[in-house]
ROROLUM-112142 format. One record per atom (N, C-alpha, C): residue in one letter; x, y, z. Coordinates in steps of 0.05 Angstrom, whole numbers, plus 5000, padded with zeros to 4 digits. Example, Ala and Ser with C-alpha at 12.3 -4.5 7.8 and 13.67 -1.06 7.14 Angstrom:
<pts>
a526448865156;a524649105156;a526449345156;s525749555142;s527349795143;s525850015157;
</pts>
This chain:
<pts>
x195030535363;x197330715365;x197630875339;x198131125347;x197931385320;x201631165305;x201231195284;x203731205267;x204031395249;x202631565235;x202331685215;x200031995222;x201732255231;x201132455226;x200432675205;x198132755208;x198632945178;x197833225190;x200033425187;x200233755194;x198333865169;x196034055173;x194834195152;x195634435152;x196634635131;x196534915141;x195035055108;x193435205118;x191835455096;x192235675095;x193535795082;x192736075078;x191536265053;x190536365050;x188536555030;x189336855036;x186936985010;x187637305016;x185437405035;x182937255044;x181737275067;x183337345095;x185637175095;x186137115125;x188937385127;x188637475096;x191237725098;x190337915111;x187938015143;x187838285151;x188538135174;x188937855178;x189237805213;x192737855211;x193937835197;x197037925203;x197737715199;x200537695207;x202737535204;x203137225227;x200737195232;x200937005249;x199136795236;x197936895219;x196336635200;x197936625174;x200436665177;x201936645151;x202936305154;x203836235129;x204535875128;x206635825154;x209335985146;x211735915165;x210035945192;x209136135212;x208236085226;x205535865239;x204135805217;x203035515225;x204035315230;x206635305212;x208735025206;x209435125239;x211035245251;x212735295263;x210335185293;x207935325288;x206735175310;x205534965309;x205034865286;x204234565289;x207334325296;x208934375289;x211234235299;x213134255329;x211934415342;x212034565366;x210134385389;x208034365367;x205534255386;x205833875391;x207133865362;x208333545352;x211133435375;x212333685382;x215033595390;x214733575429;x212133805432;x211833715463;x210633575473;x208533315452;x207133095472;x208832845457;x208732745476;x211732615481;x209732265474;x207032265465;x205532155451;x205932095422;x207232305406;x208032235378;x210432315378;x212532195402;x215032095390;x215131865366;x216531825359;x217131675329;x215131665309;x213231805307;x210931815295;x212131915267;x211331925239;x211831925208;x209532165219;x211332345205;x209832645193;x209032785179;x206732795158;x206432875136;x206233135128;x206733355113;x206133655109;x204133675093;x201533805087;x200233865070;x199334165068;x199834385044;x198934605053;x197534735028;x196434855036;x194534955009;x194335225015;x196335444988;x197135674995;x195535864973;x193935984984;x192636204970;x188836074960;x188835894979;x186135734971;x184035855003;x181335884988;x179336005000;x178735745032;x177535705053;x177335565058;x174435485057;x172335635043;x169735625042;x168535325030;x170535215009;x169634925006;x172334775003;x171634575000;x173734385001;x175634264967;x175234354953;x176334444922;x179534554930;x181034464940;x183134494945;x185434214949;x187934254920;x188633954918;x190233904939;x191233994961;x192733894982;x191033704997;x188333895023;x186733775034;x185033525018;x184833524985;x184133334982;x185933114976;x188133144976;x190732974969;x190632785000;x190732945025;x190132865052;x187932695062;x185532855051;x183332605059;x182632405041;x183432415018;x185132145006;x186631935020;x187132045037;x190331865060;x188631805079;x185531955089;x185931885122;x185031515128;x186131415152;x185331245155;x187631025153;x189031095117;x191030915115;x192431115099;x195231285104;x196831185128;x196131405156;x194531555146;x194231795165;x192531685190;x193031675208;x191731645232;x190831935247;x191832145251;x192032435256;x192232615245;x190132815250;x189833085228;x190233245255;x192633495248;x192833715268;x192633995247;x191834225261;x191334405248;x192034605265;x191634835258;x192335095287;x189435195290;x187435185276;x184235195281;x183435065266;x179635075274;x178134945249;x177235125227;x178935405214;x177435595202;x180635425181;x182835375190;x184135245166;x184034975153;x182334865169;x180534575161;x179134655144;x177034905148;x175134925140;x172535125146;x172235275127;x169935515132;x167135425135;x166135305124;x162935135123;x162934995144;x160435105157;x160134915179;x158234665178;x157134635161;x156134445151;x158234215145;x160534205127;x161833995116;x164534015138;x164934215160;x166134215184;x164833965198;x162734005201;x161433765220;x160633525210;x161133465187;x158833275181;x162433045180;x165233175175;x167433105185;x168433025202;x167733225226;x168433205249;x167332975276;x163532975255;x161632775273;x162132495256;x162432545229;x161432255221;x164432125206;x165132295191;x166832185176;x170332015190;x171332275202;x173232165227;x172532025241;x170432015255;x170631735277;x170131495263;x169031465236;x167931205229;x171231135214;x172531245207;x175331245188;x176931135220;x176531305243;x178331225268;x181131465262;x180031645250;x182531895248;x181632025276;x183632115289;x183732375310;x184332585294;x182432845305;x181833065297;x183333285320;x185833485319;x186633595331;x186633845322;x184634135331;x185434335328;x187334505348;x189234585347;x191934715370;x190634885390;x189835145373;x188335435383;x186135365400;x184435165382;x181135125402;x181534965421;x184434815431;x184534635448;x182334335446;x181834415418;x180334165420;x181333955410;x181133725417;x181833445414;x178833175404;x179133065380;x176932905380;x178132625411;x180132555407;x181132375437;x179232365456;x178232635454;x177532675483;x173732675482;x173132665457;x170632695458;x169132425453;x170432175459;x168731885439;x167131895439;x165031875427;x161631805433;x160232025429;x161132265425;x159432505435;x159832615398;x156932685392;x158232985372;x159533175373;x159433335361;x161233585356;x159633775377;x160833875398;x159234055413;x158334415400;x156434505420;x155434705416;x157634905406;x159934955428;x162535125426;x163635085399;x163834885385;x165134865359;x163834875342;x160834795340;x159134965316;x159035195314;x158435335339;x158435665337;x160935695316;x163735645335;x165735745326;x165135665286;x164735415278;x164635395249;x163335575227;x160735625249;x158335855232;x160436145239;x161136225259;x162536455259;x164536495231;x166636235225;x168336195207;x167536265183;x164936145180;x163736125158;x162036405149;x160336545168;x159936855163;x162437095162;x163737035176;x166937195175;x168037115139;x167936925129;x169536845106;x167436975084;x164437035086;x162637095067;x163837405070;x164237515096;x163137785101;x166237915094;x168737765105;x170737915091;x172037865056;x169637665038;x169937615020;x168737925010;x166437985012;x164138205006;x166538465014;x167738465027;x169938795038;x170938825022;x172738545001;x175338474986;x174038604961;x171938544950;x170038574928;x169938834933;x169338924946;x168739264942;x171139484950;x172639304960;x175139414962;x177239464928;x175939134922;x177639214890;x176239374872;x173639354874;x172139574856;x172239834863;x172739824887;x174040184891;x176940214872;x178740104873;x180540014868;x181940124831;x178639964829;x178839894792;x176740174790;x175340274802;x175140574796;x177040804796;x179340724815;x181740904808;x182840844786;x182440654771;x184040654754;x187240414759;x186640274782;x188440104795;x188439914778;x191139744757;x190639534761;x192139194766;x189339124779;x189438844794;x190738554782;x190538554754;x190938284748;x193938134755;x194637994756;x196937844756;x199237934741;x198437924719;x199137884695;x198238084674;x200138264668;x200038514650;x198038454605;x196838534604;x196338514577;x198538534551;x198138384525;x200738424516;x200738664507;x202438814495;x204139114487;x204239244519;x204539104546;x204739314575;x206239094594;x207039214617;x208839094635;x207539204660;x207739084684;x207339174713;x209739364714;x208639564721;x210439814742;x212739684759;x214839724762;x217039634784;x216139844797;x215740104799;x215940274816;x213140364829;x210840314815;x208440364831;x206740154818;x205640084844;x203439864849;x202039894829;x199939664821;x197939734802;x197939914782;x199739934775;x200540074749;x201139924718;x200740084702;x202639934674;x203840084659;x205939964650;x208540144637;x207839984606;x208440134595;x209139934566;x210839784561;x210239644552;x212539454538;x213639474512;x215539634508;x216539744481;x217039564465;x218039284459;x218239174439;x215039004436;x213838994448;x210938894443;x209139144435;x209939374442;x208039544435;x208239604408;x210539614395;x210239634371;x209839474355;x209239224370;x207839064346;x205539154349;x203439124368;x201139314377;x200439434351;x201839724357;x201639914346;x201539834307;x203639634304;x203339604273;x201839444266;x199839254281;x197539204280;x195139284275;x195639484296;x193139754289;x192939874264;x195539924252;x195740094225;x195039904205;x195639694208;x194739484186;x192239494179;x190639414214;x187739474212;x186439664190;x188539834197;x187240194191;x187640164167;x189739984151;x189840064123;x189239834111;x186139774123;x183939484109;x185239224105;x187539134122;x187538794122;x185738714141;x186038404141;x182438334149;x185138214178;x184338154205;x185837964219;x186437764213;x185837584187;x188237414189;x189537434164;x189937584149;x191837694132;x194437814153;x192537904171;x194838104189;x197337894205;x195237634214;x197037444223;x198537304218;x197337204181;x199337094159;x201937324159;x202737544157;x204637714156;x206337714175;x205437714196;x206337694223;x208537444227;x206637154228;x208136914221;x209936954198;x209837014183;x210936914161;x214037154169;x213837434180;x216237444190;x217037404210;x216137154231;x217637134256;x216937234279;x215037424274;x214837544300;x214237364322;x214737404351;x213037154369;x210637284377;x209137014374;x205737144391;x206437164418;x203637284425;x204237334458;x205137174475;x203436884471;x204236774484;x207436604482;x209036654455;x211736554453;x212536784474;x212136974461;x213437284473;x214037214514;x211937204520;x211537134559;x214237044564;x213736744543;x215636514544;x218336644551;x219336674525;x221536874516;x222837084548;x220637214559;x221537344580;x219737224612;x219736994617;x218936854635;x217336884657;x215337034641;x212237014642;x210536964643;x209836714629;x208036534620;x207636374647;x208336424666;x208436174695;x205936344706;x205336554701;x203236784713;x200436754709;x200336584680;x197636514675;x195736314689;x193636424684;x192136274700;x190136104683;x190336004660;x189535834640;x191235774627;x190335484616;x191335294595;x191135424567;x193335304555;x192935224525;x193734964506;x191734874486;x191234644476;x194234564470;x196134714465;x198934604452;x201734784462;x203334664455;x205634884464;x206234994443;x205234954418;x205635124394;x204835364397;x205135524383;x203435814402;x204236074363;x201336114346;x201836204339;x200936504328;x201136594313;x199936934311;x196636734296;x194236784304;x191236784291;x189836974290;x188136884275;x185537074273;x184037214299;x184537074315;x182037064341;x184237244355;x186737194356;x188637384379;x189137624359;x189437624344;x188937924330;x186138064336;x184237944328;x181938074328;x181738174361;x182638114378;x182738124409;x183338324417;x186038364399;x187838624401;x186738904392;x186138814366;x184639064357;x181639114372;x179839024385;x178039084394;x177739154421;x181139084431;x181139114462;x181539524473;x179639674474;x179639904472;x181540034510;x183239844523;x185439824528;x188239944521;x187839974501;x189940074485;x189840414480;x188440494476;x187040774487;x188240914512;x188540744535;x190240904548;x187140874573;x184540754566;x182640754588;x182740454602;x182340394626;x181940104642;x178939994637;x178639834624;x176439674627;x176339424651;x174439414665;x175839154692;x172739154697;x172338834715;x169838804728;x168138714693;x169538594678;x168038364655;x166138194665;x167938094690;x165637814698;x165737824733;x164937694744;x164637644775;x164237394790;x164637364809;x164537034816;x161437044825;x160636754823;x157836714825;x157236784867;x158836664869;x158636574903;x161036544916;x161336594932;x164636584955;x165736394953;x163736124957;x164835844952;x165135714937;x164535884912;x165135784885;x167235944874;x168135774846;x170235884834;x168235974809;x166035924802;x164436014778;x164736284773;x164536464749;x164336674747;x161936744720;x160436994724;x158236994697;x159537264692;x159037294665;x159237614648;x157737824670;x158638044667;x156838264669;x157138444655;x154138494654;x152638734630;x155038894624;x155039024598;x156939174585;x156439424609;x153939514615;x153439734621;x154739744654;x155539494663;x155839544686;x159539464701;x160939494675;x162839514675;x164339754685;x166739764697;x168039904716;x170640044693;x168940344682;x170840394661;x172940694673;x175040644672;x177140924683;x178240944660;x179241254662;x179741384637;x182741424636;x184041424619;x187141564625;x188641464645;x188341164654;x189941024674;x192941004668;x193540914633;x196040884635;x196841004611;x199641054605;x199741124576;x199440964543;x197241104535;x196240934504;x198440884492;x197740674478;x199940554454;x199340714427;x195640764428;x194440784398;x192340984408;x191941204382;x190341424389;x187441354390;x185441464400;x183241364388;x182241394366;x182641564357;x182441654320;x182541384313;x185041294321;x186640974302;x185240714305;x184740794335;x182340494351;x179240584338;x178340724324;x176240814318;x176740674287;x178140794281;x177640664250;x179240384238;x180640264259;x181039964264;x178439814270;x177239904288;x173739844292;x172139834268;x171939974246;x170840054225;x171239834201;x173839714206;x175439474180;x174439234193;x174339224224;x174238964238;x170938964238;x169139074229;x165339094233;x165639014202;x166739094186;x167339044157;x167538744159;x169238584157;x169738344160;x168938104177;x167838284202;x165438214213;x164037914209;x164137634208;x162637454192;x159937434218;x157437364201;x154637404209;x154737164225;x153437074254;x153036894263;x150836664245;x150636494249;x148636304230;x148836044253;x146235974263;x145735794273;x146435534259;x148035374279;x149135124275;x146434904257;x148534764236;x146834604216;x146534394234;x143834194223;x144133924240;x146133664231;x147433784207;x148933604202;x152133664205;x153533934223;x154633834231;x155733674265;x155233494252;x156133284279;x158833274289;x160733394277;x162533364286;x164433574299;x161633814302;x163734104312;x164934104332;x167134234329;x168334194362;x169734064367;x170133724357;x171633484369;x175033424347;x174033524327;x176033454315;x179133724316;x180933574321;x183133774336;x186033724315;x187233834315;x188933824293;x191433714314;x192833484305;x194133294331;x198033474329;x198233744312;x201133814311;x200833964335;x197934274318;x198534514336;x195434534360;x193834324362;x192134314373;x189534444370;x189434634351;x186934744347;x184834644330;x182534714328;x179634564325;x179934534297;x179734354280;x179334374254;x176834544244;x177434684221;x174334714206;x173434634188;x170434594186;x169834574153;x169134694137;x170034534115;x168634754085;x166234654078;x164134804075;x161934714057;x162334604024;x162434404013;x161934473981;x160834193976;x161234093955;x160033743939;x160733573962;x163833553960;x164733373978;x166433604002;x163433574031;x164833754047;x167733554069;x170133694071;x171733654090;x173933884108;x175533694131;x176233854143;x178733964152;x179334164159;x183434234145;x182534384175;x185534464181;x187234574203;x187334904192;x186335034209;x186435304203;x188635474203;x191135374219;x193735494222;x194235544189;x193535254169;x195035384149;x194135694139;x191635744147;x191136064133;x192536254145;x194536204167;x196836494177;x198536364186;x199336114180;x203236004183;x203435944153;x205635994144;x206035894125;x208635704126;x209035414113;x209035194110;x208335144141;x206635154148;x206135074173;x206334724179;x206434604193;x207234244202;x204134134190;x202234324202;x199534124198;x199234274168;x199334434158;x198934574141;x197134254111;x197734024120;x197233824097;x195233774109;x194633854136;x192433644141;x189633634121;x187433484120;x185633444093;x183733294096;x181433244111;x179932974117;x177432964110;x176732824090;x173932874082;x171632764089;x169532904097;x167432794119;x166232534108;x166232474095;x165132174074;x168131984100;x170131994089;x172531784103;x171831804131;x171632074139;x171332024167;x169431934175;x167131974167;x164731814173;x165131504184;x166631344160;x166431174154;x168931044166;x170931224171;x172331084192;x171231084220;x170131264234;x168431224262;x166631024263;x165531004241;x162030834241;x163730574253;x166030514233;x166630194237;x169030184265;x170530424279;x170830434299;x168130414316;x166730554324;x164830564336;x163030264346;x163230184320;x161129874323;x162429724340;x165529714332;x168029504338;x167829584360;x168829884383;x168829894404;x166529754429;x163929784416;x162029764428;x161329514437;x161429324406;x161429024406;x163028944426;x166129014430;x168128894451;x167128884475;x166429154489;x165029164506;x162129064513;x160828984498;x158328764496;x159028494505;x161128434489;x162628094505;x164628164517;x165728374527;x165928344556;x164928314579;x162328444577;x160328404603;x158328244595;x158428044582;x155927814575;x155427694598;x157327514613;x157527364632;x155627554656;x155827784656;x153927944678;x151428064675;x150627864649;x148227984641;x145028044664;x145727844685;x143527824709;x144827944724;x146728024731;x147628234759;x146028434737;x143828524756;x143528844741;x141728954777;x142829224771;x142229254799;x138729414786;x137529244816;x134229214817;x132629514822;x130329644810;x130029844818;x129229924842;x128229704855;x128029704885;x130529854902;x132429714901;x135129714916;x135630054908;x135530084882;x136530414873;x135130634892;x133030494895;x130730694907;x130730744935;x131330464947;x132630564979;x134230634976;x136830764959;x138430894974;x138431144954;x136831254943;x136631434940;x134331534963;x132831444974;x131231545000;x133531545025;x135031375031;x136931365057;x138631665046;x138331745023;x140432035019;x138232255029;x135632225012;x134932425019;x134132445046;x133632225056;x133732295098;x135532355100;x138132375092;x141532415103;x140632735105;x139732775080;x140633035078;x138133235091;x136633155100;x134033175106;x134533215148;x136233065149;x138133015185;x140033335186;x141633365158;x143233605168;x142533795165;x140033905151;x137934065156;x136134105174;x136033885195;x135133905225;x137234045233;x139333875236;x140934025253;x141834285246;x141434375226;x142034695225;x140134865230;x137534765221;x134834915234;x134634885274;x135834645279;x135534675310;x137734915321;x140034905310;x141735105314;x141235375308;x140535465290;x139235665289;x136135755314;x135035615316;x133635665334;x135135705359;x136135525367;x138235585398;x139435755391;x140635935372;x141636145371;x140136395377;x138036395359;x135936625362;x134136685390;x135136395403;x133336405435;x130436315427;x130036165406;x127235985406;x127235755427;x129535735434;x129835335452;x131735395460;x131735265492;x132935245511;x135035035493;x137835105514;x139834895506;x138634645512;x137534525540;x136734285537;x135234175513;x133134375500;x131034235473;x133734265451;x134934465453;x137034395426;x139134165431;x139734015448;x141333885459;x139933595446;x137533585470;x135533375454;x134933335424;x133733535412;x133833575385;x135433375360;x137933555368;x140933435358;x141633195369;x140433145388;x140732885399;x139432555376;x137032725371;x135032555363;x136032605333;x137332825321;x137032835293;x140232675287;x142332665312;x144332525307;x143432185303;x141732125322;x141631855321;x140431675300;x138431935282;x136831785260;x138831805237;x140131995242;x143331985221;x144431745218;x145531735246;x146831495238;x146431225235;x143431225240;x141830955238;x141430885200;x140631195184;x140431175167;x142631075138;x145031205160;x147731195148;x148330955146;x148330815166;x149730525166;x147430385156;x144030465149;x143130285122;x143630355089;x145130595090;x146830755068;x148330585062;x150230575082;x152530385071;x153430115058;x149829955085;x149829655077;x148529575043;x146429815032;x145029835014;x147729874989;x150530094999;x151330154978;x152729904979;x153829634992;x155329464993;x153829224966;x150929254968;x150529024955;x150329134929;x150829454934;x150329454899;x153129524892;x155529484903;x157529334896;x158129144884;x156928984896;x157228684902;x155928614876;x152928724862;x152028754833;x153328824813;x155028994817;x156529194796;x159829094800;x161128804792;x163128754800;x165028784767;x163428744748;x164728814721;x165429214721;x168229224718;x168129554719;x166829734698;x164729934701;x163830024685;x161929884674;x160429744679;x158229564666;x155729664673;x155629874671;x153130054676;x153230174645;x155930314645;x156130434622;x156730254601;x157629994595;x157229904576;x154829764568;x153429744587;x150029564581;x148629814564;x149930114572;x147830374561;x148930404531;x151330264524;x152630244504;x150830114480;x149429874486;x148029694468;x145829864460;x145530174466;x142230134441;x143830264421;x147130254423;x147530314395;x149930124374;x148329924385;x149429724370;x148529624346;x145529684340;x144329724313;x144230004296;x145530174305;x145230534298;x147330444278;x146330564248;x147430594225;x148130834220;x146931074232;x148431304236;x148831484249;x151031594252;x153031814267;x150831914286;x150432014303;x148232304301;x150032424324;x149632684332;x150832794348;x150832714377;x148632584381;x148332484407;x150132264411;x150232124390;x151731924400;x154731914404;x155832174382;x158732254382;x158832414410;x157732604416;x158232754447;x159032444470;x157332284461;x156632134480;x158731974490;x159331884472;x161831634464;x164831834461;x164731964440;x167132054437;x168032354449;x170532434469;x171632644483;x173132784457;x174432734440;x175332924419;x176832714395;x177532724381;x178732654353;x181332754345;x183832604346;x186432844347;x186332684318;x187032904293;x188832854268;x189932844257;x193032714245;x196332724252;x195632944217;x198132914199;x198933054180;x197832784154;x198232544167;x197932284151;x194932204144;x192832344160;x190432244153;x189832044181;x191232084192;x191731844226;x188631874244;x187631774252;x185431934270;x186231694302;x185831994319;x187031774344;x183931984359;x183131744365;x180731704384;x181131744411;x179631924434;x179432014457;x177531934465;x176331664475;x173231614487;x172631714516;x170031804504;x168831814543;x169231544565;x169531364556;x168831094567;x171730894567;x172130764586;x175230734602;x174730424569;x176430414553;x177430224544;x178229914557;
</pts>
């Protein structure tokens, strides 16, 4: 007996040309419609899950994964209004629909397709609902590819798209895609630029800045409640004027009064990845909004900032510790100084002044020598903790069947998409694609359930937690020193109080 329902609803900027009927309120409104007329899940517990503005091409979305987290226990029932808000891939559509739900004992309800798993026991996913998934799934590539060239038309007018306005500008109230200035940011802007122009280096410019108060951008957002727009993190809530956000400003040729857009691009529909593109193939409009700074001014701000310019120099092999060490007030990366005795300070002090970390001071000799004897100590613990399991070690045999039971897994849903494709194209009669799928379902699941029995005993091996990773721990239990490999390895970052404190972040669960 169902006790526990869970309602899914999706919407994206894909599904914004079907109208107002794939909007949330209207899913809600029919999935509870659909809940209140079978007289089957009276008293039934009802759960909401919705995931608003997420693609449905993969499954990287924290609602639906918050859900199938649940199914099974407490969720007994998944309802949806189709399978395109389940899900665009027809591949990870089915491999759900056939394997994962019935072996969990979830019912699968889409409203629209009238389909019901109830009704199907025993059978796969039929012909009618793969089509429909591959349809979902070419529809979601092909109106992703419209959106793309729709915005690059877009960002050739001179439109712009982002969320979230750059600092010294504000979004238009009155016309779309526009930008207005922002008069008390612009003139910091602007007296930025002149600084440039009259040879301070960026972080002289930021020491001045801090030192009268101004707020950085990111205080600034804060200040006028903004900051909720971003779509990235930052290491601290401290937030102050640097080197790197000045130098940003002055090189952002933005300011000019031209749109630069189309920097980077996503790799694939179903990804969230994005790579650079070529300078040359950037999407540049001229005179989009009104300049803060002439180009004369951005020209010879350019001229101080190539001046100061520091030369790239390939990383030494001794330092081991780039990157990890974090200053534990304002969160940013410590640096080092080269000299006799090299160590490492908090960079805020060179543009806050009395800044909190401003003492920080750690010299690579102490720190050395405090990790080495952390390091040993951690490792050792974890050595006698898993002594007692020194013979559970899982056998290479055992690894090896089930890394073969995967690659037949995956080797079965590549039948079945090659047989589908053929019955599509009219190579094979429905009966041979029927058969086909018939035969590639059954070696599936023969394979699967020696998947499962195979992953049970190497459970059953692996009952100390993490004792994979601490057995890989011991070849550095005689290592007398640091090396980079071993710090990536072991250690996630190094926070450093004002006191000389070092508080350790391991890769590896304590």
């Amino acid at each position: 007996m169902i006790e526990t329902i869970a309602l899914y609803m999706r919407f994206s900027s894909e599904d914004a040309n079907e109208g107002e009927s794939f909007s949330i309120g209207n899913q809600r409104d029919l999935l509870y419609n659909y809940v209140k007329s079978r007289q089957e899940f009276d008293g039934c517990a009802v759960m909401e899950f919705c995931d608003d503005g997420y693609t449905g091409t993969n499954f990287d979305r924290p609602s639906i994964q918050k859900m199938l987290s649940m199914v099974g226990n407490p969720i007994q029932c998944i309802i949806v209004k189709d399978f395109s808000r389940f899900g665009r891939n027809l591949l990870d559509v089915g491999d759900y629909l056939d394997q994962i739900f019935p072996f969990l004992g979830v019912r699968f309800i889409a409203v629209n397709e009238n389909y019901d798993s109830k009704n199907s026991i025993g059978s796969s996913v039929g012909l009618d609902v793969s089509l429909k998934a591959l349809v979902y799934e070419m529809y979601s590539r092909d109106i992703s590819e419209k959106i793309r060239c729709v915005q690059q038309a877009k960002m050739k007018k001179g439109e712009y798209l982002c969320a979230i306005a750059f600092y010294g500008y504000k979004r238009s109230e009155t016309e779309k895609n526009r930008l207005e200035i922002d008069g008390k940011a612009a003139a910091v802007v602007r007296r930025i630029f002149r600084m440039a122009g009259d040879g301070m280096i960026p972080t002289q410019i930021a020491h001045r800045l801090n030192e009268e108060g101004i707020p950085s951008p990111l205080t600034y957002r804060r200040e006028n409640h903004t900051d909720r727009l971003r779509s990235w993190k930052v290491s601290s809530d401290i937030s102050y004027w640097t080197r790197e956000n000045i130098r940003r400003i002055i090189s952002d040729e933005r300011y000019t009064g031209r749109l630069v857009s189309r920097k980077r691009t996503t790799v694939d529909v179903s990804k969230k990845q994005t790579v650079k593109v070529p300078k040359e193939d950037w999407i540049v409009a001229e005179n989009t909004h009104e300049a803060i700074v002439t180009e004369e001014t951005y020209k010879q701000a350019q001229k101080v900032l190539k001046s100061c310019k520091r030369k790239k120099t390939p990383a030494k092999p001794n330092q081991r510790f780039r990157g990890m060490l974090k200053c534990a007030v304002c969160g940013r990366t410590l640096g080092r100084v080269v000299c006799k005795e090299p160590y490492f300070y908090c960079p805020t002090r060179k543009t806050v002044p009395d800044a909190p970390c401003r003492l920080i001071h750690v010299d690579e000799r102490d720190l050395e020598t405090a990790l080495s004897a952390s390091v040993q100590s951690r490792i050792r613990l974890l050595l006698e903790a898993e002594a007692g399991h020194e013979n559970e070690k899982l056998s290479d045999t055992l690894e090896k069947q089930i890394q073969d039971c995967q690659t037949v897994i995956s080797r079965c849903k590549a039948k079945q998409m090659e047989a589908f494709e053929d019955y599509a194209e009219g190579h094979i009669t429905r009966q041979e694609y029927i058969a086909r799928k018939a035969e590639t379902v059954r070696q599936h699941d023969e394979v699967t359930a020696l998947y499962i029995e195979l992953s049970a005993k190497r459970a059953e091996l692996l009952k100390a937690a993490d004792s994979a990773e601490k057995m890989d721990l011991g070849r550095y239990v005689c290592v007398g020193e640091l090396t980079r490999e071993l710090l990536t390895e072991l250690i996630k970052e190094i926070r450093v109080s004002g006191e000389d404190n070092l508080e350790i972040v391991w890769n590896f669960r304590e």
